[in-house]
N, C-alpha and C positions, 0 to 999 in steps of 0.2 A: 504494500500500500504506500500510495504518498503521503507522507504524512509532515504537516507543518507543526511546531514546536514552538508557540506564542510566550510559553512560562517554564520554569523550573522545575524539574519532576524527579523524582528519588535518582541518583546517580546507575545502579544498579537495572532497573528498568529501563534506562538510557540507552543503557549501553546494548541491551537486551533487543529494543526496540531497532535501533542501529542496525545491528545482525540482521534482522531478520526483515528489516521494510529499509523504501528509501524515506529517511528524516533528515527535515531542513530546520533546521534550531534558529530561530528569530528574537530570542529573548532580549527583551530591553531592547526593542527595533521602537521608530518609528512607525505611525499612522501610513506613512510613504514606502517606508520599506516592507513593512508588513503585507501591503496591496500587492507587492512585487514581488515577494514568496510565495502569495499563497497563491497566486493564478492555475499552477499546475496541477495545486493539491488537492489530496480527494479526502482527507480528515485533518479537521485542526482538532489541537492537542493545547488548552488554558487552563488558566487558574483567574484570580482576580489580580488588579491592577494592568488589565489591559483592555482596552475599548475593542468589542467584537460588534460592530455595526454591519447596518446592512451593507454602506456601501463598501464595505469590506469584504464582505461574504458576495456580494457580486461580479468581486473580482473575480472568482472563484468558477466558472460552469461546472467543474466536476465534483467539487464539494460535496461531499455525502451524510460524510458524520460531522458531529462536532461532541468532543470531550471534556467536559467540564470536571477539571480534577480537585473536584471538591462539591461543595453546597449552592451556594449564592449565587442567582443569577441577575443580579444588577447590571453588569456590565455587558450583557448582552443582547441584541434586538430582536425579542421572541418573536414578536411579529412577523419577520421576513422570514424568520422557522417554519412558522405556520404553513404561511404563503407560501411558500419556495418548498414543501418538502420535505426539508430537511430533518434528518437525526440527530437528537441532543441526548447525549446522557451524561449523568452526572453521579458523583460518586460521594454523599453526603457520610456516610456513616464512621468509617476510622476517622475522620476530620471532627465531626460531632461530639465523637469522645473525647478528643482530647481537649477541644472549646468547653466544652463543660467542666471539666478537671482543673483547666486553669482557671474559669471562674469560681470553682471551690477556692483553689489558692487566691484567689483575690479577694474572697469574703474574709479569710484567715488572716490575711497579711491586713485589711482594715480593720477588724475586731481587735487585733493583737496588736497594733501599729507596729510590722514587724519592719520595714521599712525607714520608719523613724529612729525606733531603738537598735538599728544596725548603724543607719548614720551619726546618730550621739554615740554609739558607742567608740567608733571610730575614731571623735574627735576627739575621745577619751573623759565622754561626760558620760559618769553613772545615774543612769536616771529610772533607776526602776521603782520608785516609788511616783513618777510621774507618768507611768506609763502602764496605768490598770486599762484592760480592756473589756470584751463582753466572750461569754460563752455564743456559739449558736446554736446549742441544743436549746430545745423549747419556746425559739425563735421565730417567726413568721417568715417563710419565705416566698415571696410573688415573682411569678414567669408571665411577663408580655412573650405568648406566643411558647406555646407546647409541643412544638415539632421533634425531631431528630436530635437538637440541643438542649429544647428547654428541658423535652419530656428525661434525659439521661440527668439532667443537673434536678429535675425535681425530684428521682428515684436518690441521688446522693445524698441531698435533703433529708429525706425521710429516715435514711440508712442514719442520718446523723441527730436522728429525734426531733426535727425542724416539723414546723406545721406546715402544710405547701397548700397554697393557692395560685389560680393560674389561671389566663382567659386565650381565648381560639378566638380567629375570624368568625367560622361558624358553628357556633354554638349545636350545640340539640340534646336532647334529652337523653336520649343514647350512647352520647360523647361524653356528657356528664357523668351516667352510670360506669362507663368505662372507665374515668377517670376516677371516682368514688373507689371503685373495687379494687386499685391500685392505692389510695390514701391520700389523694387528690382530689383537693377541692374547685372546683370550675366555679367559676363566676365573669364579671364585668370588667374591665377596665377599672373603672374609678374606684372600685370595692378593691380589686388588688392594689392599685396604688396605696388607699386610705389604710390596706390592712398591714402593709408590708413591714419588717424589721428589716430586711435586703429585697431590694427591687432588682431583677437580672432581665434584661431588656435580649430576645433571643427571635424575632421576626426579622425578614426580611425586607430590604430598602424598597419601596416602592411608590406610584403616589400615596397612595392609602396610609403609609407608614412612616413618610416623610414631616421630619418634628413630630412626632406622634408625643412623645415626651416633650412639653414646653412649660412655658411659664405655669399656668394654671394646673396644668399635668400635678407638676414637683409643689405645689403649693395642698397638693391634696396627701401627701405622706406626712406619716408621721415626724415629728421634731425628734431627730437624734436618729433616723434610718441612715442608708446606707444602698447608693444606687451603684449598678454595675454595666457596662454596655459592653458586649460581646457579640453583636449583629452585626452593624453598619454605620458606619458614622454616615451622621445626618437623622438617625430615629431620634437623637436626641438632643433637643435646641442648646448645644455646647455655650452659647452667651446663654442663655436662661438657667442653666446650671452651675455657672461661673458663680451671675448675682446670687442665684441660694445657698452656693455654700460659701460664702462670701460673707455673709447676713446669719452665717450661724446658723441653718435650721435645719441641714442636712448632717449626720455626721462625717459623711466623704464619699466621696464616689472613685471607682476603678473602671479604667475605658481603655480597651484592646482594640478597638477600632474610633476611627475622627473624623469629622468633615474636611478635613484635611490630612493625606497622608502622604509620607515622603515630599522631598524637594526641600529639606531645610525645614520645613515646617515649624514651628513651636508650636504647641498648645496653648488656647486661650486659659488654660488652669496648669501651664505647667509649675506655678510658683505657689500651688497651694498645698502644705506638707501634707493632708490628709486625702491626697488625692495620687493614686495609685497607674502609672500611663504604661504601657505597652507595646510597642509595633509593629499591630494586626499580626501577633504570631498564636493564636489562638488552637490553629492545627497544624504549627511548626512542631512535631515530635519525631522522631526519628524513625518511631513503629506507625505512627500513622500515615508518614509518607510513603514507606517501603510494602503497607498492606496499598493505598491508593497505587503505586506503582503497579505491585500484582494485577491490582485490576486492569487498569491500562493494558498492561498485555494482552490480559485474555477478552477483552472487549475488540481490542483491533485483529487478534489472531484471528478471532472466533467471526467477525466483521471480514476480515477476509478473504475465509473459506465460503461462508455461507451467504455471505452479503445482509446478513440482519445479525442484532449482538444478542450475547450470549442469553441461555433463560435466565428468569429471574432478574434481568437488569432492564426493569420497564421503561418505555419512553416514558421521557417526563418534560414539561414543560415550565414547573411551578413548584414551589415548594409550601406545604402544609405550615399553617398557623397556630 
């Protein structure tokens, strides 16, 4: 297969891929160059931090598949999918696990401020008598959005004696029961904000989802919570969360993704000690690139001998709320 290589994929798989197809590696290309690679190919091969438009995929007449090695599909124009055809798959789930794991670390590292009492310790100020924090057993914890990441980080939750609440796009009665029978509470928007001791913000960028957390949002949580965004920068109005925890009424917030990422950027909260920044490496783990890699294989191997991917790897177009 021709296969074009828009992002970075387990080394192992690479090489793998190499052998056995012809792959044109484009990483960190231009909008320009990237149109000039893919014209011959028959599967592009991405992650996020790269613009997959249509007029990109135009370039393309033989374009068949497209590989999203990971979850999120923001960056791409489902649309001309639709239209044009075309095969998307996506490989949400080793990526999932490890976004949720480190949102556990980041509840950890807020509760304990272990961030802070590594930097005083450093400077060689003993400050452990300033530096009491919270348990989170017995804790309320709220998931904007139940899918593949919220639902693994609400099961960690429970594991950890936390209360879990959580709301879907679409709701139903039947979703709830499901979610009930696992120790999951379904509800509203505004009831998990208002209920929450840690808010973990876990849906995907879209209009619908765009500032979803703003001003009035964070004005409905408790005084002394604790928000975490590990979705999409942009679900959460970054200036509206600045002025709340600015104002005291937040206890901190932890963000793995920004309305701004790479190029120098700083953060509009990078200068706030209780606030916890990371970048976007949420499914940076070493097993969960080399299981996404595995797949990659056997999606293009099995792609092309048979001309359709393997079972069990449904089209998808969307990712569950």
């Amino acid at each position: 297969m021709r296969i074009l290589l828009a992002s970075p994929i387990d080394t192992e798989a690479l090489a793998i891929l190499q052998q056995r197809h012809d792959v044109v590696s484009c990483i960190g290309a231009s909008q320009e160059q990237l149109r000039e690679r893919i014209r011959d190919r028959e599967i592009l091969i991405f992650r996020s931090g790269v613009e997959i438009g249509g007029e990109l995929m135009a370039e393309a007449p033989g374009l068949r598949l497209l590989i999203r090695a990971g979850s999120g599909l923001d960056n791409i124009d489902l649309d001309y999918l639709r239209t044009h055809g075309l095969e998307l798959q996506r490989i949400p789930q080793p990526g999932a696990r490890a976004v949720a794991e480190l949102a556990f670390g980041l509840m950890l590292a807020l509760s304990r401020k272990i961030l802070v009492a590594d930097r005083l310790l450093r400077e060689g100020v003993w400050a452990k008598h300033r530096l009491t924090g919270h348990l989170l057993t017995s804790k309320q914890l709220g998931i904007v959005g139940l899918g593949n990441i919220g639902s693994l980080l609400a099961n960690m939750g429970l594991a950890w004696n936390m209360r879990v609440t959580g709301c879907v796009e679409h709701p139903s009665p039947e979703r709830a029961a499901a979610f009930a029978s696992q120790g999951i509470q379904l509800a509203d928007l505004d009831t998990v904000l208002a209920s929450a001791d840690y808010l973990s913000v876990c849906v995907p960028l879209k209009d619908s989802t765009c500032k979803l957390i703003g001003r009035e949002e964070l004005a409905m949580m408790k005084p002394g919570s604790y928000v975490l965004n590990m979705a999409r920068g942009g679900i959460i109005d970054e200036a509206a969360l600045s002025e709340v925890l600015r104002q005291g009424s937040l206890a901190g917030a932890a963000l793995d993704v920004h309305q701004v990422e790479g190029g120098g950027a700083i953060s509009p909260l990078a200068d706030l000690p209780n606030v916890v920044l990371t970048p976007h490496i949420g499914a940076m783990t070493i097993d969960s690139q080399r299981e996404i890699g595995r797949r990659i294989i056997g999606i293009v191997d099995t792609f092309a001998v048979s001309g359709s991917t393997p079972d069990g790897q449904a089209r998808e177009t969307g990712l569950p709320l």
